[in-house]
N, C-alpha and C positions, 0 to 999 in steps of 0.2 A: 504494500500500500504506500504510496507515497507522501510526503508529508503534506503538501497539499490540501489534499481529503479526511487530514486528522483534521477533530474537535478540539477545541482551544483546552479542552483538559486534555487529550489524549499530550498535547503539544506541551504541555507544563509537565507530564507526567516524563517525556520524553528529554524535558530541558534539563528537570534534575538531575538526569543520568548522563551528562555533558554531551549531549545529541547538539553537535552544531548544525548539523539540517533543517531541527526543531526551531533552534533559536531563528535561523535564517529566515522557518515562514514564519513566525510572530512578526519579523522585521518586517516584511513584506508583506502580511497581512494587515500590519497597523503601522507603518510609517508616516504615511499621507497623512492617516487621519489626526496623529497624535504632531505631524507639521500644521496640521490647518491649525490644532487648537493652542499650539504655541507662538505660532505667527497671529491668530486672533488676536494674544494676548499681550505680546511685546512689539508686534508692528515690524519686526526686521527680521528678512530672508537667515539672515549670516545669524541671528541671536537663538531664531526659531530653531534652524537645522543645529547647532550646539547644543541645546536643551534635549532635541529628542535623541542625538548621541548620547549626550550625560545619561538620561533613564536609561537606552540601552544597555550600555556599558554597564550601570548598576544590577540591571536586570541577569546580563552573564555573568557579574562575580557573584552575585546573591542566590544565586540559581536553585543551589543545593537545600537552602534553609527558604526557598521560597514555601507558602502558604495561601496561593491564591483560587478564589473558587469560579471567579468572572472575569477571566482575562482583561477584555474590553473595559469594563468599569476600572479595575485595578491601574490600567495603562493610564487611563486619562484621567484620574483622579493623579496619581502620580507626575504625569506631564503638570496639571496644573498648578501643582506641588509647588514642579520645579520652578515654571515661571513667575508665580508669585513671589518664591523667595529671589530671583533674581530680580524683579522689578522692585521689591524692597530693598535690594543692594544700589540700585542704580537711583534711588531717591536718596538714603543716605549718602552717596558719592555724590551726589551733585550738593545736596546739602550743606557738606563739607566745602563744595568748591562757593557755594555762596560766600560763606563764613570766611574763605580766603580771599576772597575779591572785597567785602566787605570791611573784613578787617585788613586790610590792604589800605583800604581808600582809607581810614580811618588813622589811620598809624601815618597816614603820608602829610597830615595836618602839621605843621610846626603853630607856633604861638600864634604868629602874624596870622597865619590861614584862618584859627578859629574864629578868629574876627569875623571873617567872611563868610561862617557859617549859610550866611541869607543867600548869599550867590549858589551857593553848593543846593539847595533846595531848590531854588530859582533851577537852575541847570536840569535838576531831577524830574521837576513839573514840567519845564520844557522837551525832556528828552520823554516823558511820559506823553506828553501831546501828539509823540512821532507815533507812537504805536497805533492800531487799529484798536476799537474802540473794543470788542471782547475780552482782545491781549491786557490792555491797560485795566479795565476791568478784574478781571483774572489776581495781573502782577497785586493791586490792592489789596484785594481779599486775602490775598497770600501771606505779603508782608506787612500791610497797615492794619487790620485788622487778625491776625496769626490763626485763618484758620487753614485746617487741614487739604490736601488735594483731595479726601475722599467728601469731605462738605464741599466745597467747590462743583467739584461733578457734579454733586445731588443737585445743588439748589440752582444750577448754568446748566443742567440738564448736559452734562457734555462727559463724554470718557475720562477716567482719572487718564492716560495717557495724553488727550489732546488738553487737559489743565496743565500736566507737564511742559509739552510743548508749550504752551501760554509763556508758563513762567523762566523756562528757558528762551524764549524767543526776547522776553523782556529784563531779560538779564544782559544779554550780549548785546541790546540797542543803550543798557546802561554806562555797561561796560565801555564802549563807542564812545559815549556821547560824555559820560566821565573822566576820559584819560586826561585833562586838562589839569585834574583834581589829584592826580597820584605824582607823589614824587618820585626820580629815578633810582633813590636809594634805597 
């Protein structure tokens, strides 16, 4: 019989016993599907296909003390696993890179500069005016009022991914529109 026409238990049953054929049609049985729901979830070809390697890969070292009874649920509850903790990596990464830009611009103040404080706000509302009204919207919520990307979504009706964008897109017109304000030291 060829692996093909096993039942996703016959094919767990067969994984345990290091059958790399088995594992091949699992790969091939569910790769698309478990690509669609990680490119669903993080929006990138290159992020998507790494995540459904990672499971892979766990799934052939794990193979032996595996314990699953619904292949299909097991896989893509697992894919979603992965992607979620990687979209919480990649919020806390930017996070961090705010706090470096932030605290950048902040550090770059000498005495004189605090004076100026009003020009530096000035600059901030003007370089706010460049954005689309959603983005700048967004950027607020975010940083003037501290709340969450997942309140954001709810209450903008919009993906936590495209609030991401938002407040990336309005970081880097800050950034732009700031350099005047950092010094080179």
């Amino acid at each position: 019989m060829k692996h093909s026409q096993l039942s996703d238990e016959q094919l767990i049953d067969f994984l345990k016993r290091d059958d790399k054929k088995a594992f091949e049609e699992i790969y091939h049985r569910y790769w698309y599907k478990l690509f669609g729901v990680a490119y669903h979830e993080t929006g990138t070809k290159e992020e998507a296909e790494e995540l459904v390697h990672d499971l892979f890969e766990s799934l052939w070292l794990k193979r032996e003390h595996l314990n699953i009874r619904f292949l299909s649920a097991y896989l893509v509850v697992a894919i979603k696993h992965l992607t979620t903790n990687y979209i919480k990596s990649q919020i806390t990464n930017r996070k961090f890179q705010e706090y470096i830009i932030f605290h950048e611009i902040q550090q770059s103040f000498s005495t004189e500069e605090i004076v100026h404080f009003a020009d530096l706000s000035k600059a901030v509302d003007e370089a706010l005016k460049k954005l689309p009204e959603k983005t700048c919207e967004v950027f607020k919520m975010s940083r003037f009022e501290n709340q969450s990307v997942k309140d954001i979504a709810l209450r903008l009706d919009l993906s936590e991914k495209a609030v991401e964008y938002h407040i990336t897109k309005s970081l880097k017109v800050l950034r732009e529109n700031l350099k005047v304000y950092q010094s080179d030291n």
